[in-house]
N, C-alpha and C positions, 0 to 999 in steps of 0.2 A: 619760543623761537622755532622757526621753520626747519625740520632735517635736513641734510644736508642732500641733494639733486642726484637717484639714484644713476649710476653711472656703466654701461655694457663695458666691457671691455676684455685684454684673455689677461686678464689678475683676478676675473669677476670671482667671488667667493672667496679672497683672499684678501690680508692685507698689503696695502703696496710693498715695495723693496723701504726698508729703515734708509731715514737718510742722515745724512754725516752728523747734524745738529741734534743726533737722537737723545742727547742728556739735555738741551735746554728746552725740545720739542714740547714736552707736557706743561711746562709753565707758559710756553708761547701760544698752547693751545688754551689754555683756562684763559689768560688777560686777550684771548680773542671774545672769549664768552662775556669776558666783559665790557665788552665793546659799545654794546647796545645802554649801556649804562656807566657809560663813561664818565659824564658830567659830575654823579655821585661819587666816582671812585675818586674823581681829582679834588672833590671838595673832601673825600673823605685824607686824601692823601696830604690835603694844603691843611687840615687841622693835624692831623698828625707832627707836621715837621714843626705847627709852632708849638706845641703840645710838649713834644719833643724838648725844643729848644728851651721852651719856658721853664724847663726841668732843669737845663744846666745852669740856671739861676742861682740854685740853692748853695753852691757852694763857695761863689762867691759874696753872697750874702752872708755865709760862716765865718767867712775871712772877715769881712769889714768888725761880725761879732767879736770876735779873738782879739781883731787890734783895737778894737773900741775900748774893749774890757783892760788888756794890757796897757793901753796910754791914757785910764783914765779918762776917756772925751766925756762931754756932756750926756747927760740922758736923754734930751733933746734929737741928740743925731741917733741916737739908736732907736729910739720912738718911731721917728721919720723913715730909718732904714727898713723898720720889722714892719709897719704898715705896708709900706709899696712892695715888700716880699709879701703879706697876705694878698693882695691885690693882683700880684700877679700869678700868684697860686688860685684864687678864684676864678682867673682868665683862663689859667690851666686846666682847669677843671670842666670848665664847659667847651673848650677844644678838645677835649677829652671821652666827654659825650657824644660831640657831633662824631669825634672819630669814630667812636664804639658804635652807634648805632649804624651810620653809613657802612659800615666795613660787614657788621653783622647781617644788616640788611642784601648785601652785597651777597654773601655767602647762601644767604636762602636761597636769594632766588637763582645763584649760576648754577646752585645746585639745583632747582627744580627744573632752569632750564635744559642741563645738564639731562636729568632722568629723561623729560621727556626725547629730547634729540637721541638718546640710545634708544629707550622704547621704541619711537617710529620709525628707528632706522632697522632695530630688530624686527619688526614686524614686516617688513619692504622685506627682507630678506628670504632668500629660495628656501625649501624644505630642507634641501641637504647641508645646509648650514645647520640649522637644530639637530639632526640628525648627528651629527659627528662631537655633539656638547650636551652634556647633563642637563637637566634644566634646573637644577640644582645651583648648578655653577653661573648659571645666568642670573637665576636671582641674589646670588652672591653678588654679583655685579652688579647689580641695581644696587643692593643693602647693603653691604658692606665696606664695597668701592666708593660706594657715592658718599657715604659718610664718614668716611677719610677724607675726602675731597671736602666735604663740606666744614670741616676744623680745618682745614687749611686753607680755603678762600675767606673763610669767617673771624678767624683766630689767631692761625699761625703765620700767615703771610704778614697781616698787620701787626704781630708780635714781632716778626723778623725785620720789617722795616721800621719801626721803634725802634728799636735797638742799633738798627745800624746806621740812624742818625745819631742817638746816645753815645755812639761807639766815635762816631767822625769827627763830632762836636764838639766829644772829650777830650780825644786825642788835638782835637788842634788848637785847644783852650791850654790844654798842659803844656805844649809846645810855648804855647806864648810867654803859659807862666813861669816853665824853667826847660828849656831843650836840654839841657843835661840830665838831669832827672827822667824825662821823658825817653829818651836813647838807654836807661837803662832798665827803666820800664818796658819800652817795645822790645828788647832782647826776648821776650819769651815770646811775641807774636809768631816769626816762621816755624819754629816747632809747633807751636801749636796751629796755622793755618795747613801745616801737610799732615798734624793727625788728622785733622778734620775733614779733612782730601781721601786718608787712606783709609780712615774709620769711615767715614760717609761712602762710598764705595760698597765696605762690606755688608756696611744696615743695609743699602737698600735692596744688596742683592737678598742679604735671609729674611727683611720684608717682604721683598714680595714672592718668595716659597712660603713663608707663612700665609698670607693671603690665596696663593696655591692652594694651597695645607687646608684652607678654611672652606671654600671652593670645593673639595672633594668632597671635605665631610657634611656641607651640606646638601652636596648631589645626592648621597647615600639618604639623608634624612629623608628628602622629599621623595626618593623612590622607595624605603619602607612604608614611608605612611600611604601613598598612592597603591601599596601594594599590601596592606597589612591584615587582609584577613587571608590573604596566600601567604603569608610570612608564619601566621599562627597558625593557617592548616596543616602547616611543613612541619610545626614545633620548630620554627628558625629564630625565634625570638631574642634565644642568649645569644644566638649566630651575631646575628644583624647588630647587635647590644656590642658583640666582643670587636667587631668589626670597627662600629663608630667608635669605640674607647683608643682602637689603634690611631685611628684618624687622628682623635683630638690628642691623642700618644704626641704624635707626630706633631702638629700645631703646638703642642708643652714644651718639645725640645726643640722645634728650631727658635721659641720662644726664649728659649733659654740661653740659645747661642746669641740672643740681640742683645739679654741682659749683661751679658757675660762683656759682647762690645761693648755699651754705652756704660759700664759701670767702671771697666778698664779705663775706658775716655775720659769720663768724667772725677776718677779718681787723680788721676795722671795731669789732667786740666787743672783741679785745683791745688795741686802741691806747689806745679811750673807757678801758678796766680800766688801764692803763698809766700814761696821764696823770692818771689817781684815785688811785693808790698814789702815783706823783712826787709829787702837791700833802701829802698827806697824810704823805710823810714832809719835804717842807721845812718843812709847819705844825706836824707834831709833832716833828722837831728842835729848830724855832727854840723850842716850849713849854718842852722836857727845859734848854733852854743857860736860858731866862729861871727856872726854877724853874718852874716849874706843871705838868709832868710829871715823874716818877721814869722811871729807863730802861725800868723793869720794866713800868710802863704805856703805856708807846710799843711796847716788845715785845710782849706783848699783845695792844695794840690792832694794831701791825700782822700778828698772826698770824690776828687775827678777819677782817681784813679781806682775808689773803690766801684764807680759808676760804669768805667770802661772795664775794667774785669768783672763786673754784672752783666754786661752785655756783650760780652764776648763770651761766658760760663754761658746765658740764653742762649746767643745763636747757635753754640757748639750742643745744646741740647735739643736746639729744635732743628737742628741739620739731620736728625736722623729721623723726627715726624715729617721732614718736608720730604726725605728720601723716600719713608712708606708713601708720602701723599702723590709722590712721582711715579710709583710703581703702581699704585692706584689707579691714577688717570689715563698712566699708558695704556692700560687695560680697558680702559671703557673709551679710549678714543681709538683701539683696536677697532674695536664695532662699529664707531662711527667710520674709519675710513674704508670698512669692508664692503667693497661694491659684491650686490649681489648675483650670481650667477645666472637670476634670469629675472629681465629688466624690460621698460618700454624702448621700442626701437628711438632710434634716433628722431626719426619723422613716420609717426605712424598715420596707419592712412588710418578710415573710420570704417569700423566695422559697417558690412554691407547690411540693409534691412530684408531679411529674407524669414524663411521658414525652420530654419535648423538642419539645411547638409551637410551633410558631417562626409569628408573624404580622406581617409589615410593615402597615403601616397608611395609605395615603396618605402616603409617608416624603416627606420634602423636607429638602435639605440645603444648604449653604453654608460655605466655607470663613470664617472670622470676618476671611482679611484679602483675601478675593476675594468680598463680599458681593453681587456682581453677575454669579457667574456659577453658578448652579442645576446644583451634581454631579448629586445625584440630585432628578427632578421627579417627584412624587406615586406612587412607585410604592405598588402595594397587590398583595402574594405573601403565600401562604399556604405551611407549608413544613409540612404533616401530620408526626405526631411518629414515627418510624422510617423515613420516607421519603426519599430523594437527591434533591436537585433541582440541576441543572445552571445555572448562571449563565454562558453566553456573552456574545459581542460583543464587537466592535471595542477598541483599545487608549485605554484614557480615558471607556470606554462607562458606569462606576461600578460595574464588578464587586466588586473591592476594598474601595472604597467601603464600599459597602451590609453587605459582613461586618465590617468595622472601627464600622460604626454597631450593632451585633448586639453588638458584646464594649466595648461603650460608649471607645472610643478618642477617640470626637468623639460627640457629642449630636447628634439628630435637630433642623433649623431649623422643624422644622412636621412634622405627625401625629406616629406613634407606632410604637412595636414591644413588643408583649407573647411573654414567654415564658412558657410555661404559663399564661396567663391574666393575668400580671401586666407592667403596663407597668414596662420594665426602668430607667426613671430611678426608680421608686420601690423599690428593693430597693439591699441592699449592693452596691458592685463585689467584694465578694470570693466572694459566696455565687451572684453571676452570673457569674461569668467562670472561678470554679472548676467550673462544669459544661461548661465551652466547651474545646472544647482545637482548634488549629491545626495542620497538617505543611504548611509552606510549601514552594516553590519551593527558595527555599535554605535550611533550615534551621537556627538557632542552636545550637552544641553549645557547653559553658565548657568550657574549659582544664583540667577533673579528670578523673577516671578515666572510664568507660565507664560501669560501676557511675553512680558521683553521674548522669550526663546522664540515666538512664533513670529513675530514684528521684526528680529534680530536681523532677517535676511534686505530689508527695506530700511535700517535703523529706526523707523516711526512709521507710524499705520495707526489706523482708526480703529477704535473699540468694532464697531460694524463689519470694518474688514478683516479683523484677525478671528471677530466669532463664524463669519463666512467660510475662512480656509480653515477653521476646528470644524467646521460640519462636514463639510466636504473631506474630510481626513477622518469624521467619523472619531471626531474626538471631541468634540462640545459634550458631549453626554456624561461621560467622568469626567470632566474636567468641573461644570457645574456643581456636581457630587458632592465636590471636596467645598469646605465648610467656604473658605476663603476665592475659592472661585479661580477664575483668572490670575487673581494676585495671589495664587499659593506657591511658595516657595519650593524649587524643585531639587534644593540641595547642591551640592559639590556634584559636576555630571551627571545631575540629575536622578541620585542614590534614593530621593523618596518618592520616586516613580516605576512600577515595572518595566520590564521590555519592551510588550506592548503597549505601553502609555509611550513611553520614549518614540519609540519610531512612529505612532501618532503624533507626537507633538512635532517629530522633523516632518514627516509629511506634509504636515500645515504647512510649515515655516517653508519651505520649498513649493508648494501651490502659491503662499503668500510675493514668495520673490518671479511668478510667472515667468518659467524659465523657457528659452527656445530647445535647449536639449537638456535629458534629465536620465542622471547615471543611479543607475542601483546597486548596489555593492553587498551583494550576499542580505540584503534586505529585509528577507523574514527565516535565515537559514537555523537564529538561534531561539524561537520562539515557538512557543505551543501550539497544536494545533488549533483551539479557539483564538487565540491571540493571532494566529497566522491568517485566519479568515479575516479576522476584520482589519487586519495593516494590508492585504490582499485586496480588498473593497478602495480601501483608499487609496492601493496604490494604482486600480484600474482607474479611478478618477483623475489620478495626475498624471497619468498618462497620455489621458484623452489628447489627440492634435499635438503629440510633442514627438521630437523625436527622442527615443531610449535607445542606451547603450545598458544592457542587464548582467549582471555576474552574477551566476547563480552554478549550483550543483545542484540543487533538488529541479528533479523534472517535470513535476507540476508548476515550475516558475517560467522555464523555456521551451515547453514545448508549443504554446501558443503564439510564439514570438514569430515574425515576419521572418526572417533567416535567422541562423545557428553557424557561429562561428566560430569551430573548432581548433584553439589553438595549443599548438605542442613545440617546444623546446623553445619557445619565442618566433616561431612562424606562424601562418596561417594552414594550418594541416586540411581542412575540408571546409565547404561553406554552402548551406540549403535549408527548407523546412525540416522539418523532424520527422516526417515519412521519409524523404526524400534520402535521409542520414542513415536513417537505419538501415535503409534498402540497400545503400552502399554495402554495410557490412565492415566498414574502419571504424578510428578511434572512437569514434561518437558512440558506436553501438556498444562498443567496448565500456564505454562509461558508461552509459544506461545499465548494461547487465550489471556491471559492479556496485551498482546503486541499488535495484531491485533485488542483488543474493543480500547486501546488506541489510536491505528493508526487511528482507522473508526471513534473516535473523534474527532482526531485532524484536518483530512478531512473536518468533517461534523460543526465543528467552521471554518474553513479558505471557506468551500461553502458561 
């Protein structure tokens, strides 16, 4: 199924205001999911109810047993009677199948509809969405959530609705066969429908802290293991150990507060059901001894009534799976209804076909939850289209910044930035950002072959074309090396490749996706001098006819760049060649010396 139509607005990054229906909201949101497959659900629903029904069979079939047997009838009628009850237990039983598999079937796929509509709708989503959530917690949501959700569209729903015709069809069959009996029967219903009121309330709230609960402690897992040989270099190992034992501490006892409900419930439930069958067999004893019941209808009736308090014991058991499976969905239909903070305009125009001019405008920027401190303040750069232009300064200077405002990651809080002529909030994100390509500092490689990371940027390309952009990137030559070739496996971020292989393999992948402008991000600032040459080679290659925006600190990266743009506290502080900078005699120069005392130390400790 399609995600849901990303939507601008000023809720963007948030979810809307809750509205009044917020406790029936999650189950109106699943039977929408099930919309697209509705015909199954209603065939799954029409065997249910005769399935159902064909159940309250049995106990007037008892009856006729009991009086057969008491008046001595023929064998004959009981013959005839026990046959068309096997028959109709056979019809039972494969409305029973249709239901089960319809229903089961039902639960896969709303669940898998389910995953993907959050995945695509996670992925739509601005950076600073991720940024304010573990990723921990998110694939909690996917695993966790979803498979709560998935016993409740699959299991629990059509266990609740079983039973709640058992329950209607019992009740109005015992009415038939004696309303007095019945009136002193339902005596224990309202107490019991307002525990189930006040107890269902409490489960769902400590379900879903426990699911909270779960949520933390997997955040923790996936940031130890993402982080585990900093964990062992620290000796943090019993830390992080003692840490996750609190977590799941935590998850044990609010686990404990739901046992603590539902055993209270369910204890209390079946006493009230206990003392209603005692009364109901002294009242329909004493009827059978004075004449006014036959056995057959005491049997019967108490077979009706051991049926309605089986399904009323069910649904009071499963109101606290459908409460977890509410707090569940609430959760993952959070994400869905979270419009993201930066979206396609309403009517985008088409990106213009040019060269790559990159214009900051008077930029001004602001974090949306640090609205009082000005990343970037008014700058105004011109980035001529096949030209490099260098962004220095200080660490928090808005180098970063200002290119994550370029590939629209965050929205400019005041002026503008056109490319090619066009202001970039009025164009697709996909027709702007597909001309953009990044080779960071540390680069993202996924977990598949060598092959998919270079191809990745195009989703498909030709064996021809992806050993094209390894040569040119100066990475065909190890990459052959390796036994397996192309198809060798580069690990989780790419852990069975050096540094320089890594930023070779992004450089391909960024020559492969032919970008109009092409940002460098501290690009060979962590790597060897031999490794720096040849990601250096490559990266003069991808260079060639584009326009560059460069973050760098080492001055062998920016001093051949077209201008140098020295930025300090989120301004633009100086802007020229690299003679032109130093002859000034400000910040610029100021960073060069502090680079070269550094260098002539680092020298003068390795002499």
């Amino acid at each position: 199924m399609a995600s849901s139509p990303l939507r601008p607005g000023p809720s963007a990054g948030r979810p809307p205001e809750e509205p009044k229906n917020r406790k029936l909201r999650p189950l109106l949101e699943l039977l929408a999911l099930v919309g697209p497959y509705k015909w199954r659900f209603w065939v799954a629903t029409l065997a249910l109810f005769i399935s159902s029904g064909l159940g309250l069979v049995y106990p007037q079939a008892a009856r006729k047993a009991v009086d057969f047997g008491l008046s001595h009838q023929s064998m004959a009628d009981l013959n005839q009677m026990t046959a068309l009850l096997v028959g109709v237990f056979v019809i039972q039983a494969i409305f029973i199948w249709v239901r089960h598999y319809m229903m089961s079937w039902l639960g896969q796929r709303v669940v898998s509809d389910l995953r993907t509509r959050v995945f695509q709708r996670m992925v739509h989503l601005s950076p600073s969405w991720f940024h304010q959530r573990h990723t921990g917690e998110i694939l909690s949501r996917l695993s966790s959530d979803v498979t709560v959700v998935e016993g409740l569209v699959g299991t629990e729903l059509s266990m609740a609705l079983r039973h709640s015709v058992t329950l209607l069809g019992g009740i109005g069959l015992l009415l038939w066969e004696n309303w007095r009996l019945t009136l002193t029967m339902l005596a224990i219903v309202p107490p019991i429908i307002l525990a189930v009121v006040f107890f269902g309330r409490k489960v769902r709230k400590v379900a879903r802290e426990i699911q909270d609960d779960l949520a933390k402690a997997s955040a923790q897992v996936e940031e130890v293991v993402s982080a585990i040989q900093t964990v062992q270099s620290f000796v943090r190992e019993d830390h992080e150990a003692a840490t996750y034992s609190r977590n799941v501490g935590a998850v044990f006892d609010r686990s404990r507060q739901l046992i603590v409900l539902r055993s209270s419930f369910m204890s209390g439930f079946t006493l009230a059901v206990s003392l209603a069958i005692a009364a109901v067999v002294w009242i329909g004893g004493r009827a059978v001894v004075q004449g006014e019941l036959s056995g057959g209808d005491l049997t019967a009736f108490l077979l009706y009534t051991a049926m309605v308090a089986a399904s009323v014991g069910a649904l009071a058991s499963l109101s606290g799976s459908l409460a977890r499976a509410a707090g569940a969905t609430e959760r993952l239909f959070e994400i869905l209804r979270t419009d993201s903070a930066i979206a396609d305009p309403a009517a985008p125009i088409a990106l213009p076909d040019g060269p790559g001019h990159v214009q900051f405008q008077d930029v001004q920027f602001h974090y949306a939850t640090r609205a009082d401190v000005e990343v970037i303040q008014g700058i105004t750069l011109d980035v001529p289209a096949g030209k490099a232009v260098a962004l220095v300064g200080s660490s928090g200077a808005g180098k970063t910044t200002l290119t994550a405002l370029l590939q629209r990651f965050h929205d400019v809080t005041g002026g503008k930035i056109l490319f090619d002529g066009a202001d970039i909030r009025q164009v697709r994100l996909s027709d702007l950002r597909r001309h953009i390509a990044i080779v960071s500092q540390e680069p993202v490689l996924f977990s598949g072959t060598i092959r998919a990371n270079i191809a990745y940027s195009l989703g498909e390309a030709s064996q021809q074309a992806v050993e094209s952009a390894a040569k040119d990137a100066h990475a065909h030559d190890f990459i052959t090396a390796f036994p397996d070739g192309y198809d060798t496996l580069v690990g989780e971020r790419g852990v069975q490749l050096s540094g320089g292989q890594r930023q070779r393999i992004a450089i391909a992948r960024a020559l492969l996706a032919d970008p109009r402008v092409l940002i460098l991000d501290e690009a060979t600032s962590s790597l060897d001098a031999e490794s720096e040459a040849l990601v250096q080679k490559a990266l003069q290659r991808l260079m060639q006819g584009r326009t560059t925006l460069i973050i760098a600190h080492r001055l062998s990266t920016v001093r051949n760049a077209d201008a140098i743009a020295v930025l300090d506290k989120g301004k633009l502080a100086e802007l020229g060649r690299h003679d032109e900078l130093l002859a000034r005699g400000g910040i610029y120069k100021r960073l060069v010396e502090h680079q070269v005392i550094a260098n002539a130390a680092v020298l003068e400790a390795a002499a």
